[in-house]
N, C-alpha and C positions, 0 to 999 in steps of 0.2 A: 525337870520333868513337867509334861503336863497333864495337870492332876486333872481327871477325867471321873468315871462313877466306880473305879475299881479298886479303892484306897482298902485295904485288908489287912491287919499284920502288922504294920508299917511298912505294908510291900503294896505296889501297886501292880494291879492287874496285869498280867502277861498283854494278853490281847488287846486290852486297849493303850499302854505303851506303842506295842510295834504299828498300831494303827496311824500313830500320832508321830512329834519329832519331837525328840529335844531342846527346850526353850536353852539355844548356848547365850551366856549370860557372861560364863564363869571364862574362866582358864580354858581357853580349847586347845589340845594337845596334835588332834586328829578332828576338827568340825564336819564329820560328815553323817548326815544327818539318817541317808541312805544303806548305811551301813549294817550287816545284817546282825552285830552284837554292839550294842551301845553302851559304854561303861562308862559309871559317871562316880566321880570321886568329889567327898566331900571335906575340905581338906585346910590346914591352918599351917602357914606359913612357920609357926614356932615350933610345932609339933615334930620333935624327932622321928618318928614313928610313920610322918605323911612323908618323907624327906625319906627314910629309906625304904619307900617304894618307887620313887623316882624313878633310878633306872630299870625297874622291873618293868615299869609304865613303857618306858623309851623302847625297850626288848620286844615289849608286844607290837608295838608299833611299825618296827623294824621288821619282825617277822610275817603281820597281819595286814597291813598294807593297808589298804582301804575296806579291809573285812569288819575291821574292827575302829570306830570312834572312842576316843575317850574324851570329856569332861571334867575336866574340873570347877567343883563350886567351892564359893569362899565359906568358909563356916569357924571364923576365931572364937578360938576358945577365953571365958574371959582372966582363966587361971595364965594365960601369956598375955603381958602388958604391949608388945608390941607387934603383935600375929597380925589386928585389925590395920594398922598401918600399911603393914607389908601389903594385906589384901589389897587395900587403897594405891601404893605406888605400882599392885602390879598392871590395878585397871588405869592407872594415868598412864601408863606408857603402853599401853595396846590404842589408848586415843592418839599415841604418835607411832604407832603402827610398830610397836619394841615389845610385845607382851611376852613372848617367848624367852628373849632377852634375861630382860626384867626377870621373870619367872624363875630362868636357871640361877642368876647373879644372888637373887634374897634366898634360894636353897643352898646355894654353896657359901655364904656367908654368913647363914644361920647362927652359928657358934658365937661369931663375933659380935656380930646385930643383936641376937636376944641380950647379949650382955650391959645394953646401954646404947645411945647415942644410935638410933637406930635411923630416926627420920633423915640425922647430917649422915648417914652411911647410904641410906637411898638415894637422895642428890648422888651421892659422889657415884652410885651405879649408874644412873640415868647419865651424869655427863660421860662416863665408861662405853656408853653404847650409844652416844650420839645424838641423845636427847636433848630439847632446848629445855635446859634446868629452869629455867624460872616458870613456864608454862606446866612444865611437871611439878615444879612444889604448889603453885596452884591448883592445879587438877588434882591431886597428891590431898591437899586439905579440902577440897571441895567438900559441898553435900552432896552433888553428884556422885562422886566416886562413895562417899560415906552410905548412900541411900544403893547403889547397886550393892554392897559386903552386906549391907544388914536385909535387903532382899533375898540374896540367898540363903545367908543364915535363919532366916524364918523358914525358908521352903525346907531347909533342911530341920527345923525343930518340929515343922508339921508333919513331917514325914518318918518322924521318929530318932532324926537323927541327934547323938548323946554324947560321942568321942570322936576322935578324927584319927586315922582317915576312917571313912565310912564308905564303902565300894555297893553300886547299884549293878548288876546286870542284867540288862533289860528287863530292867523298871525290878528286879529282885532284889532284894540287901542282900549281901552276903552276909551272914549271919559271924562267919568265923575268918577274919582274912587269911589268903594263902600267905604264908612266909617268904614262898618261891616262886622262881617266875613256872616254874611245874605243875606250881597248884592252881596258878592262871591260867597257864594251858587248859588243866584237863577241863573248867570251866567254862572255858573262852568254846573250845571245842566239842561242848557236849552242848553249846548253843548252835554251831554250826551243822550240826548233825539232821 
């Protein structure tokens, strides 16, 4: 987000959101910037919980079209020893233009990767989708990539954000997550209204 004069709550101002865009930083699902409901998730790659909202995310997307952008921002939790990694290999391979990739490969892998040996299981995704591995474990351990996860993660401790996932719609926290892609809907479409 950018933070303007309407910080309240931990919510930021309606009107000075839709006035503004979305600094995309993070995970862009849908980057449009235009779009008349902007959702932005704040989200840790270990996080069971960020992971099954994935396809509810993908469902909006499908059905919303260009009505609706979603964001994702990196926000590792430090209780998961390998979340902040994951954040880091998703942004080296969006620098080789794989983020989306990358993105699905560390959520469906989740399982096995939190259990260990996580960074030699991200190589093996990166050569998976046609990335030049060596440029990715460098990019991968940069400060580069280290200083984007921990810029987000601050935007998001400023903003009040405490667990993941954490869902904004336009510029609103959602206080209680919907469980269903229903409870998105009636949200998604009482912005459209």
């Amino acid at each position: 987000f950018i933070m303007t004069s309407g910080m309240r709550n931990n919510s930021i101002d309606l009107q000075s959101t839709k006035k503004n865009k979305i600094i995309v930083c993070g995970t862009e699902i849908n980057p449009n910037p235009d779009a008349p409901v902007q959702i932005v998730k704040f989200s840790d790659y270990q996080c069971p919980a960020c992971k099954f909202f994935v396809p509810i995310e993908q469902k909006i997307k499908e059905d919303y079209g260009d009505q609706v952008s979603i964001v994702t921002k990196h926000f590792p939790l430090s209780m998961h020893p390998y979340a902040h990694v994951a954040s880091r290999s998703a942004e080296a391979a969006r620098k080789q233009g794989k983020y989306k990739e990358m993105h699905d490969k560390i959520f469906e892998g989740q399982e096995v990767w939190s259990k260990g040996n996580a960074e030699r299981l991200f190589i093996g995704y990166a050569e998976e989708i046609g990335l030049d591995t060596e440029v990715f474990t460098a990019d991968m351990n940069s400060a580069e990539m280290n200083q984007i996860v921990m810029e987000q993660r601050k935007e998001g401790v400023r903003m009040g954000v405490n667990a993941t996932p954490t869902f904004y719609i336009n510029g609103i926290k959602v206080e209680n997550n919907p469980q269903t892609y229903m409870g998105f809907k009636v949200l998604i479409d009482r912005e459209l209204d």
